[in-house]
C-alpha positions as CSV (number, residue, x, y, z in Angstrom):
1,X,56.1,-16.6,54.3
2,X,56.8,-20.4,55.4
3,X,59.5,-21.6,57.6
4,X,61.2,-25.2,57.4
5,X,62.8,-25.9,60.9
6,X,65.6,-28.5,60.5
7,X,65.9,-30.3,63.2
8,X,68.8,-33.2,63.4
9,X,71.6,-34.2,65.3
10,X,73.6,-36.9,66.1
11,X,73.6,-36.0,70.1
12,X,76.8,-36.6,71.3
13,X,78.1,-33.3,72.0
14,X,75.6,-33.2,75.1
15,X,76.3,-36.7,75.9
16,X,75.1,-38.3,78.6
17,X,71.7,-36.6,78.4
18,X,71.5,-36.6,75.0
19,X,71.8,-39.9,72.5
20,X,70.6,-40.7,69.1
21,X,67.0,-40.7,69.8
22,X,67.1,-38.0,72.2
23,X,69.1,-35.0,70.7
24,X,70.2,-31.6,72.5
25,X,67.1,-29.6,71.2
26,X,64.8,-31.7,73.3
27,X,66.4,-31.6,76.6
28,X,63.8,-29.9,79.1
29,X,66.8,-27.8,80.7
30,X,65.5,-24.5,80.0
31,X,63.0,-22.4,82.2
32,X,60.0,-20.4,80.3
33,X,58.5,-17.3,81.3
34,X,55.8,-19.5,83.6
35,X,58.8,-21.0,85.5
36,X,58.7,-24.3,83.6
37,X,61.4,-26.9,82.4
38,X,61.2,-26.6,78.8
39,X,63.5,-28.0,75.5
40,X,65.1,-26.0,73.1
41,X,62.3,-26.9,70.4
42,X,59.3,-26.1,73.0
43,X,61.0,-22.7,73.2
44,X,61.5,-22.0,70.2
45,X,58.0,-23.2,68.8
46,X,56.0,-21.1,71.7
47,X,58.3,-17.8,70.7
48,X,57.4,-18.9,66.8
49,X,53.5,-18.5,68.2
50,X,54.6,-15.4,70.1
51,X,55.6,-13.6,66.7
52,X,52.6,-15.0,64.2
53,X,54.7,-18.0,62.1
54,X,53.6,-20.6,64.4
55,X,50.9,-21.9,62.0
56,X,53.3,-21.2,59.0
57,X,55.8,-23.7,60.4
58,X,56.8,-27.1,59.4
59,X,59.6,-29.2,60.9
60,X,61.7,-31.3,59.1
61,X,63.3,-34.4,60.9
62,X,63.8,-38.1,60.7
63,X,61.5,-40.8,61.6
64,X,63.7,-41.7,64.8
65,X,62.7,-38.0,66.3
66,X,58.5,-38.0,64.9
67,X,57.6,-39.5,68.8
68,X,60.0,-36.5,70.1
69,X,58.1,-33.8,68.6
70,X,54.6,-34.5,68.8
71,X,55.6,-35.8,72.4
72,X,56.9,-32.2,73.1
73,X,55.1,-30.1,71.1
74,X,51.7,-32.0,70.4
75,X,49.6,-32.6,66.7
76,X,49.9,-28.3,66.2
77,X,53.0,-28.8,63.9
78,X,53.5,-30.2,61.0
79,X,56.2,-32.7,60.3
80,X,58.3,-33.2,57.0
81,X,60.0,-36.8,57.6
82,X,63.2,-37.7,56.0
83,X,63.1,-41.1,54.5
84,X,66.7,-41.1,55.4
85,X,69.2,-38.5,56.8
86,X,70.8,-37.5,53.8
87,X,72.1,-33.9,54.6
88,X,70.1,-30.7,54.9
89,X,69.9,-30.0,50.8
90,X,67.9,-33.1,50.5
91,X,65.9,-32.2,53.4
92,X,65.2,-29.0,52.9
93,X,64.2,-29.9,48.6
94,X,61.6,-32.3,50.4
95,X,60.2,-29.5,52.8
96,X,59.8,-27.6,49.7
97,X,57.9,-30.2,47.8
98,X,55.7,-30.8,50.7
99,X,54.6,-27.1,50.8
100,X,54.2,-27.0,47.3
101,X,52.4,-30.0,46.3
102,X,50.7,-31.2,49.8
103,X,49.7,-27.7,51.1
104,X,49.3,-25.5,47.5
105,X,51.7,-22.9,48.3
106,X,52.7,-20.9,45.4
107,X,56.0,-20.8,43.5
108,X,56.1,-17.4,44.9
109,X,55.7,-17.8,48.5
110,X,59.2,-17.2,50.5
111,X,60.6,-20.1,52.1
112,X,62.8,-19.6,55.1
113,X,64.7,-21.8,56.5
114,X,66.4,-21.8,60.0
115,X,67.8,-24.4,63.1
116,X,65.0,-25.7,65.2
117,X,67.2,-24.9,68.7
118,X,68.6,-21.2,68.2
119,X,68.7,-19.6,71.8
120,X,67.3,-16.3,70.9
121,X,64.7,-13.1,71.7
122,X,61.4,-13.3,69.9
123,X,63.3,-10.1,68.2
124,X,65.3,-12.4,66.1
125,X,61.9,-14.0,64.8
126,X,60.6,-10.8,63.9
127,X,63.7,-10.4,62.3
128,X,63.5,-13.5,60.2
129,X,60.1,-12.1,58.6
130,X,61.8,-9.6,57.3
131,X,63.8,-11.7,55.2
132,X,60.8,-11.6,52.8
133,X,60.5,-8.1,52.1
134,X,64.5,-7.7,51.6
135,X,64.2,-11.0,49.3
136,X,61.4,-9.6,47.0
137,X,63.0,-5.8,46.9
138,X,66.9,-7.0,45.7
139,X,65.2,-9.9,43.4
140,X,68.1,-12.3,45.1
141,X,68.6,-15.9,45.3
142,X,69.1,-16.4,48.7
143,X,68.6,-13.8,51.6
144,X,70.5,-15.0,54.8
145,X,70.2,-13.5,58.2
146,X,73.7,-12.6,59.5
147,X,74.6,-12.1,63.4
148,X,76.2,-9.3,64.9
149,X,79.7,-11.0,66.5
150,X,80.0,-10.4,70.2
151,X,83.7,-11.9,70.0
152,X,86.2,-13.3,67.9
153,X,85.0,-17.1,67.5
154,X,86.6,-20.1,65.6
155,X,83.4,-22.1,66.1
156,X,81.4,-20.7,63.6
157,X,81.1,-19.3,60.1
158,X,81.5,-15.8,58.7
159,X,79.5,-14.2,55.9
160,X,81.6,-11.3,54.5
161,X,79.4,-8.6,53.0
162,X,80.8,-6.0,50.5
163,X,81.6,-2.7,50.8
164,X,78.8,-0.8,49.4
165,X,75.8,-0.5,51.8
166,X,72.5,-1.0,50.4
167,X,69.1,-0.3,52.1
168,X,68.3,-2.2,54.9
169,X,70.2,-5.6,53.8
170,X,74.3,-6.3,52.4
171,X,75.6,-7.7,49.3
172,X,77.2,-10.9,50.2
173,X,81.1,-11.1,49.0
174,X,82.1,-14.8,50.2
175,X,82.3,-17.1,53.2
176,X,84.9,-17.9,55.7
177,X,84.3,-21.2,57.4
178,X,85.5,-21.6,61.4
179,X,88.4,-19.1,60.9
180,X,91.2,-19.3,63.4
181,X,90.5,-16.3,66.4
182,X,93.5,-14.0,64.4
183,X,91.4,-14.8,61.1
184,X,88.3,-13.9,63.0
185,X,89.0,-10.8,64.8
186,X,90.3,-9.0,61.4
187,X,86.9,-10.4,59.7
188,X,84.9,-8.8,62.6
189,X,87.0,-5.6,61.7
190,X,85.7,-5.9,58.3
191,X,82.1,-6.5,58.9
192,X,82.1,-9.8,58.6
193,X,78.7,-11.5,60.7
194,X,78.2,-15.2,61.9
195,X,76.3,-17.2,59.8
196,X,73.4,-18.3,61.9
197,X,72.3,-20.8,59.4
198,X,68.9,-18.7,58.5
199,X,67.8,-18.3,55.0
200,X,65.1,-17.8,52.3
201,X,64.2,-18.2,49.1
202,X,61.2,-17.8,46.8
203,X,59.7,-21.5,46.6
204,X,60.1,-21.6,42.5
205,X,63.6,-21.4,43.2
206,X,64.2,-24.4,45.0
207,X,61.6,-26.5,43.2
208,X,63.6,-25.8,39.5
209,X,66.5,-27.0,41.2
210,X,64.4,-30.7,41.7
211,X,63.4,-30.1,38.2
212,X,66.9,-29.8,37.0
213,X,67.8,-33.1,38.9
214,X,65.0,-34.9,36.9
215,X,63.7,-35.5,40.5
216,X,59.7,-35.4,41.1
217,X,58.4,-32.2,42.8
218,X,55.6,-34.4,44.4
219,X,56.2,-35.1,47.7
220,X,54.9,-38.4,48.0
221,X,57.3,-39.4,44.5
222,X,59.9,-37.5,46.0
223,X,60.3,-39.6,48.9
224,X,60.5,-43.2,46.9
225,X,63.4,-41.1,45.3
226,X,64.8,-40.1,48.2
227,X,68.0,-41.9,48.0
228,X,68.6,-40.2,44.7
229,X,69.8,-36.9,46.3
230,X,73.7,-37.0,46.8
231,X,74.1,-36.5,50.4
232,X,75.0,-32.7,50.5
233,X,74.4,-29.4,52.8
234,X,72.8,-26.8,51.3
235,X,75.5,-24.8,51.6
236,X,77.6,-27.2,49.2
237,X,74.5,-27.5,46.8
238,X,73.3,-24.1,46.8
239,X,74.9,-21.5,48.8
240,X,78.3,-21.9,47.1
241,X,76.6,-22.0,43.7
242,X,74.1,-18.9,43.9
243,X,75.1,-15.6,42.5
244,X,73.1,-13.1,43.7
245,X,72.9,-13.4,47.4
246,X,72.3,-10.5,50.2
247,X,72.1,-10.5,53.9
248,X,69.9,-9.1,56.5
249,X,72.1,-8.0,59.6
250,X,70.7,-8.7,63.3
251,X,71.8,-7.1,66.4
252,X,70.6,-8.6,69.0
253,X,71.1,-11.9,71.2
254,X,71.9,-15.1,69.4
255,X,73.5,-18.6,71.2
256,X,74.1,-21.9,70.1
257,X,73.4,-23.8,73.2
258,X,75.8,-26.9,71.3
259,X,78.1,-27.8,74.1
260,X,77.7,-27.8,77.7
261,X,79.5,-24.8,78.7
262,X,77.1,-22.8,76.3
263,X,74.0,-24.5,77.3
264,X,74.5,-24.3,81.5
265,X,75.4,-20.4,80.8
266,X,71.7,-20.1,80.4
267,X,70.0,-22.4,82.7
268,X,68.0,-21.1,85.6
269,X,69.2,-23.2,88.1
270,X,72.8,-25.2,89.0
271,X,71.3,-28.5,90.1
272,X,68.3,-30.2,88.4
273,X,67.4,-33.8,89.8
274,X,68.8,-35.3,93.1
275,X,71.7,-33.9,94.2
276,X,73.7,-31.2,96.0
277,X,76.3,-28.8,95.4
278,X,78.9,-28.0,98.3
279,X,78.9,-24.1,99.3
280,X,82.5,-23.7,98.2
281,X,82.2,-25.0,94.8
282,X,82.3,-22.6,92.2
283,X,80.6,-22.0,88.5
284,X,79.6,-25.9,89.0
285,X,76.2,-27.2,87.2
286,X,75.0,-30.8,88.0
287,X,72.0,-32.3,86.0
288,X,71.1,-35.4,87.3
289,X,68.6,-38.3,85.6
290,X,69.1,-41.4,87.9
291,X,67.1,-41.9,91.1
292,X,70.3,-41.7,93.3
293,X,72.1,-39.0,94.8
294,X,75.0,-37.4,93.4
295,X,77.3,-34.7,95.5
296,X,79.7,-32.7,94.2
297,X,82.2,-31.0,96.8
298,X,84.4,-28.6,96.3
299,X,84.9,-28.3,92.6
300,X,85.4,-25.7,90.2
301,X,84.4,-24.9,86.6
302,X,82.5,-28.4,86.1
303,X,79.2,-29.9,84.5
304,X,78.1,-33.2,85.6
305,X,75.6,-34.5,84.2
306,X,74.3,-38.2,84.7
307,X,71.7,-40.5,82.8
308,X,70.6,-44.1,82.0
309,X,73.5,-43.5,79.9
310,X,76.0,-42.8,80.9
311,X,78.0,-40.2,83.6
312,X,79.8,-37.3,82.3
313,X,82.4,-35.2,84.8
314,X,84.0,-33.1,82.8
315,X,86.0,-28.9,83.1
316,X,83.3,-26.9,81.2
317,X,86.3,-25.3,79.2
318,X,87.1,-28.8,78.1
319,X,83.4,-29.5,77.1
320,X,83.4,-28.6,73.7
321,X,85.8,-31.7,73.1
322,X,83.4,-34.1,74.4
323,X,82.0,-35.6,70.8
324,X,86.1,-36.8,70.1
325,X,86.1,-38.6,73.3
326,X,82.9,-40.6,73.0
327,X,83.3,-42.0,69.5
328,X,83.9,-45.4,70.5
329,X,80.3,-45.2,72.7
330,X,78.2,-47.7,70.8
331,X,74.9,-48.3,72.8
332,X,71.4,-48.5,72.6
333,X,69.8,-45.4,74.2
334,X,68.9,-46.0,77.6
335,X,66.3,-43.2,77.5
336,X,63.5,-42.3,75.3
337,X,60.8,-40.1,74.8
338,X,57.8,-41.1,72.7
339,X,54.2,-39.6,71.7
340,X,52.9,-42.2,74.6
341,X,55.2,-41.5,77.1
342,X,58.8,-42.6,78.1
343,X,60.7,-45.4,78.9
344,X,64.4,-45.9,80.2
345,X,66.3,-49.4,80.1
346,X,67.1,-50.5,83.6
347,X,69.1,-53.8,82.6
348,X,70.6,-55.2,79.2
349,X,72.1,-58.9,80.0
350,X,73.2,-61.3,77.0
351,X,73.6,-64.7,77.9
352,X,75.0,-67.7,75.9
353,X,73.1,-69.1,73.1
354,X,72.1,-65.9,71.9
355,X,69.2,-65.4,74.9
356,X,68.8,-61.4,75.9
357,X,67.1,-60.4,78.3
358,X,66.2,-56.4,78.7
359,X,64.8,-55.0,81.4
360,X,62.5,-51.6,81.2
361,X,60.4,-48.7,83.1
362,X,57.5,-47.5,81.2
363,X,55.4,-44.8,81.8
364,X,52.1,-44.3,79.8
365,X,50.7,-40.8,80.2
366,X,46.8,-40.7,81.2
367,X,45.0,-41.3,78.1
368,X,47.3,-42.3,76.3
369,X,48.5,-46.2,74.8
370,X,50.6,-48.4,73.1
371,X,49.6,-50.0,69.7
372,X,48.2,-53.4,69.5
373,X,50.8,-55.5,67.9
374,X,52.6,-59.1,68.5
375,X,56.2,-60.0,68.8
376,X,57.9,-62.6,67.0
377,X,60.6,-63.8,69.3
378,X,60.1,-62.3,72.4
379,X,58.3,-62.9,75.9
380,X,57.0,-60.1,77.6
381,X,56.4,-59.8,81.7
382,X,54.5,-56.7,82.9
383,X,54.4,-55.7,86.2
384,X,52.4,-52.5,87.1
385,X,53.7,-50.4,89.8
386,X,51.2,-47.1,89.3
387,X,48.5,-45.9,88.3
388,X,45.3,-48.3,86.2
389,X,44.9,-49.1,82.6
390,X,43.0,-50.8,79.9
391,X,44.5,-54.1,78.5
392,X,43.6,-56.1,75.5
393,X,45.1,-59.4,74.7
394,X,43.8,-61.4,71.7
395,X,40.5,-59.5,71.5
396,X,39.6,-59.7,75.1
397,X,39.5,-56.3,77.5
398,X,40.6,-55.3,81.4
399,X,41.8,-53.2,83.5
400,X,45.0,-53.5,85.1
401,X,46.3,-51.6,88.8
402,X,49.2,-51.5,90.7
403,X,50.6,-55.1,91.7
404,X,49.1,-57.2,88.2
405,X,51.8,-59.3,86.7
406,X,51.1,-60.1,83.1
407,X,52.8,-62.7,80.8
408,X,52.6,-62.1,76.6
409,X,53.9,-64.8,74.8
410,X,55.2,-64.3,71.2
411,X,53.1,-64.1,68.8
412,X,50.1,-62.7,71.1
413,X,48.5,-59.2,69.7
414,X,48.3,-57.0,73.0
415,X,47.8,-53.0,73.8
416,X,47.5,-50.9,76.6
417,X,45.9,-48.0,77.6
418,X,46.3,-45.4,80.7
419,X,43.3,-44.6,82.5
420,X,45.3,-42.3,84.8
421,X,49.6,-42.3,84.3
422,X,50.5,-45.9,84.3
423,X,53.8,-47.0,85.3
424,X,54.9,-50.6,84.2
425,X,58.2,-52.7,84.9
426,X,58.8,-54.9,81.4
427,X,61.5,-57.5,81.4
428,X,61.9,-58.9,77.8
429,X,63.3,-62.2,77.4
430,X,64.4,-63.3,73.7
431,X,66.5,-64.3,70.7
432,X,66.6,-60.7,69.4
433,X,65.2,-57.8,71.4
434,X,65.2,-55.2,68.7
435,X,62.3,-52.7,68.0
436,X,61.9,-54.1,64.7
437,X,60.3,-56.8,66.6
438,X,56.8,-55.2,66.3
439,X,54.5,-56.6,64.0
440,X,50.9,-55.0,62.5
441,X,50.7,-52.4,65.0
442,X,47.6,-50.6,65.0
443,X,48.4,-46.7,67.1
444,X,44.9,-45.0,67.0
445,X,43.0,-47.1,70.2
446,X,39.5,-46.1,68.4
447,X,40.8,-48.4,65.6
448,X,42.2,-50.9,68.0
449,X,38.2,-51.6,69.5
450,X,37.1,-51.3,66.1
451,X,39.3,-54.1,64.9
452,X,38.2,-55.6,68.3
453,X,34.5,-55.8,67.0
454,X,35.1,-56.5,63.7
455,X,37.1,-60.0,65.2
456,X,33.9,-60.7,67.3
């Protein structure tokens, strides 16, 4: 059995902390077993490895969240990347090319399919494999995995099975999407289980389907005809569409940690950065990013949560709202993670004449670099507050240490490496500070001092 783990999201719904680069499922606000701040993705993978399907896994994302993932999780997964986001049908029809014409899996293997950020036991895992054996004995389409409801809920969808019991899995009657609570608690009454948004299917399945679109099955083809796909869920394209589908119940624990009142339910601890939290305030979490202090006193029922971008105070009740109220937010993110490091933006200024100037902390973890590029129409100050590095600019080598100010003019290649962590203070001053402003960047430093000797 494969898995595909979709992993998207737009990240306002855990705004401040999370933006469009940064989404919930990589938010280090959960504690493992070892005591450790972890994300919803490193959690998930490790339990993933706890259960056997580690090395069976492939994620499937956008470019925007590659960094992200191999920042959190290291070169031990493989990554399906989205040309575009286009949905989770198109998404999921690439994973499936991928694993069937990049790794040679057979038209017979099960896929499964499931959310890269479920807050579950390693039970539910276990529970996923056995979507292969119920998938081969019924001779189904689809096999979903349906949750056991702990209460009436209008936040998520219902599978309804039929009547007659069969075996170990259900014959799947229909679907009720986000039902009102009166809606829900009869479906409860009559069996009906969340859908979780885990699925399989056997891979020749899914591949006719491309077929039938007089789309490539190649993966490499299949991405220059990316924008082919109509932008549809899989549950519009396929789900709705399938005729013989059965579900595998599941019992046990099962979150969506989606909205803050959710996620702080389950974190270890009520304040995480600097901060306090008054004796008399009650059922109050404060999650604090910034390097100054924030106090709550006295409150009740609250999450406040702060960031480069933004502050959010809000009733936890009133939490799940938060997406509505934000729609207007249109910003850069202020914060973001990448396979180097991190960097947040300390100052945006634009002045008249179309001059920007942005001003940013970097951090370089040791051994680690950025790629040797130039920049078009930008000028570039360094000033190293920690740690030592390598630098090159045009071909020639050094290391830099705390206190070095360093000036790169555009159009000037330039890299830099950590010896040890490296924390540098960048003020960009130009025409159009964008990241698209990176020209021939060479990532892999080995190829960097290879092109280095080649020039000499």
């Amino acid at each position: 059995m494969k898995l595909v783990l979709l992993s998207g999201g737009s990240g306002k719904r855990l705004w401040p902390l999370s933006n469009d680069a940064r989404s919930k499922q990589f938010l280090k606000v959960l504690e493992d077993n070892k005591k450790q701040q972890v994300s919803m993705v490193q959690r998930v993978y490790s339990q993933l490895e706890a259960v056997g399907l580690g090395d069976s896994s492939v994620i499937a994302t956008s470019a925007s969240q590659v960094d992200m993932i191999k920042n959190q999780l290291g070169d031990r997964v493989s990554i399906v990347i989205e040309p575009e986001r286009r949905d989770t049908f198109p998404a999921i029809a690439l994973s499936a090319s991928y694993l069937y014409s990049e790794c040679d899996t057979g038209l017979d293997e099960i896929i499964g399919v499931l959310p890269v950020d479920p807050y579950v036991e390693n039970a539910f895992f276990q529970k996923v494999a056995e979507l292969e054996d119920v998938l081969i004995q019924s001779d189904a389409d689809l096999a979903l995995m349906g949750v056991n409801p702990t209460f009436p809920s209008s936040k998520y969808g219902y599978i309804v099975p039929n009547e007659n019991h069969e075996k170990s899995y259900l014959k799947v009657s229909h679907f009720k999407e986000k039902p009102s609570e009166e809606e829900a608690k009869k479906l409860i009454k009559d069996g009906a289980l969340w859908n979780c948004g885990v699925f399989a299917f056997k891979l020749s399945f899914l591949i006719k389907m491309i077929e039938d679109l007089n789309l490539p099955t190649n993966y490499q083809q299949l991405k220059e005809k990316y924008d082919c796909f109509n932008k549809n869920s899989f549950d519009y394209e396929v789900v709705e569409k399938a005729t013989e589908i059965i579900m595998l119940p599941y019992k046990g624990y099962w979150k969506d940690l989606g909205t803050w009142n959710t996620l702080t339910e389950e974190m270890s601890t009520s304040v995480m950065g600097l901060g306090t939290i008054s004796e008399d305030s009650k059922n109050v979490h404060l999650i604090n990013e910034l390097e100054i202090p924030i106090a709550v006193l006295g409150g009740s029922d609250l999450i406040v949560a702060a960031s480069p971008d933004g502050i959010l105070v809000s009733d936890k009740e009133s939490s799940p709202k938060l997406k509505e109220l934000i729609v207007d937010f249109d910003q850069r993110p202020m914060y973001e993670e990448r396979i180097w490091g991190w960097y947040k933006v300390l100052d945006f200024v634009k002045y008249k004449e179309s001059k920007e100037v942005l001003t940013k902390k970097i951090c370089i973890h040791a051994g680690k670099n950025l790629s040797y590029h130039y920049h078009q129409y930008r000028t570039e100050v360094w000033t190293v507050v920690k740690g030592t590095g390598e630098l090159i600019i045009n071909n020639e080598s050094r290391v830099i240490t705390a206190g070095d100010v360093i000036e790169i003019s555009p159009y000037i290649k330039h890299a830099v490496r950590a010896i040890d962590e490296l924390e540098i203070i960048e003020v960009q001053r130009g025409t159009n500070i964008i990241e698209e402003d990176i020209k021939e960047p060479i990532f892999s430093w080995d190829e960097i001092l290879l092109t280095l000797q080649v020039g000499k």
